[in-house]
Structure formats: C-alpha cells, structure tokens
C-alpha positions in Angstrom: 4.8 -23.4 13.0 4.0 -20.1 15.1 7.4 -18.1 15.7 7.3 -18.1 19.7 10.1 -16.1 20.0 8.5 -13.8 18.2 5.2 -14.3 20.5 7.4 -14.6 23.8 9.1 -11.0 22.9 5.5 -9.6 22.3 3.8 -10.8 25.6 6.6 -10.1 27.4 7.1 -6.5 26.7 3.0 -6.1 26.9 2.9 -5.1 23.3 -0.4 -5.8 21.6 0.1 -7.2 18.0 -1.6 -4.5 16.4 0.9 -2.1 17.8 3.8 -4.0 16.7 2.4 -4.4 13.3 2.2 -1.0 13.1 6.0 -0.5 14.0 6.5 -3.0 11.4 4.3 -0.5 8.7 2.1 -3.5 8.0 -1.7 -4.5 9.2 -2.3 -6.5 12.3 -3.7 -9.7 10.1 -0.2 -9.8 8.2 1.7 -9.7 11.5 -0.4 -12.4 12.8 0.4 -14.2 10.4 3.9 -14.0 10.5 3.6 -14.6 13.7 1.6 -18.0 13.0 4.3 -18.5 11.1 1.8 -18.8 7.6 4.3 -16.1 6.3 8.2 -16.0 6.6 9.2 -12.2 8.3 11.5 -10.4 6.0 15.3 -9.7 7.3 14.3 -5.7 7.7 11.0 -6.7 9.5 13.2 -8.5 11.7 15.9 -5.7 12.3 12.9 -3.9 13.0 11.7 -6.2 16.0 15.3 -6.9 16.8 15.3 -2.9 17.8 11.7 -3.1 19.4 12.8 -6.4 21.5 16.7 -4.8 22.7 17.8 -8.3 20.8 20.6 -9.2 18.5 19.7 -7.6 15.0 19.5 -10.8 13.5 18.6 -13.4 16.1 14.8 -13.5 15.2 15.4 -13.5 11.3 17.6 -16.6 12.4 15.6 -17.8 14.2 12.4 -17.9 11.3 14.5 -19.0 9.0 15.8 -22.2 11.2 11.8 -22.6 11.5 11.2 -22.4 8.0 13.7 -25.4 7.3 12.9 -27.5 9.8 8.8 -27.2 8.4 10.6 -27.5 4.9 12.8 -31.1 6.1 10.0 -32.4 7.5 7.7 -31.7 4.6 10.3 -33.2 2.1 10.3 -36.0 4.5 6.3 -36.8 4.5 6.7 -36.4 0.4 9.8 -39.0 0.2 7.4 -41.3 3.0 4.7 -41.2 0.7 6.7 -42.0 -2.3 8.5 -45.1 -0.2 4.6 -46.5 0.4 3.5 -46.1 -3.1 6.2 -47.9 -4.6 6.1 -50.7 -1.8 2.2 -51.1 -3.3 3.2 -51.2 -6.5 5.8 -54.2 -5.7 3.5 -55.6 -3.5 4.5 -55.2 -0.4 
C-alpha cells in the first residue's frame, strides 16, 4: 500500500523523488519503493523526512508502521479465510 503521506509531503513541497532519495543517502528506485510502500522506511529515514517535510519527528514512521499492520491484519485475515474454506471442503460443506 503506497505511503501517501509520504507522496503528499513530496508533491506538495515540489520535491522530485530523486532529490529526496538523495537527502535520504539512498537511490531513487529504493525510495520509490518505500514510497510504494514494497519496503518499510526506517525510523532514521523517517526523522530524516520528518526534518525535510517541517513535520513531527515521528509522525511518518507512525504513520508506515500503522500501514504496515493494517497490510499485515488483512493478510492474516485472507490466510485464516482460506483456511475457514478448506476445512468447510473437507467437511463437505
């Protein structure tokens, strides 16, 4: 699930992601995907933006990290689904 804060903050302050990514010290593919949300940001990578944005030092590490385990519920959810069906199958019904 793409971190919009994190893309909000970016479009809003007319930053291109490969500028940011360099603020961060990383490349502009690992950024996008932090950003995309394929990678969790780090709490100093957030500190970092947090600085860069004039936000609360932690709000966007918070605010990943409420991401990641709402992706993590809902995944857990689909698995225990899944398991419900297969063993309605197996008792036929």
């Amino acid at each position: 699930m793409q971190n919009f804060l994190m893309i909000y903050c970016r479009i809003a302050s007319g930053t291109p992601p490969n500028r940011v990514a360099k603020k961060l010290g990383i490349d502009t593919c690992t950024y996008k995907a932090i950003e995309s949300g394929e990678i969790l940001i780090t709490p100093g990578q957030a500190l970092q933006l947090g600085k860069l944005y004039n936000l609360v030092p932690n709000y966007i590490y918070d605010e990943a990290m409420q991401t990641d385990l709402i992706l993590t519920k809902n995944a857990i959810i689909n698995i225990l689904n899944r398991e419900i069906r297969v063993l309605k199958e197996k008792l036929g019904q």
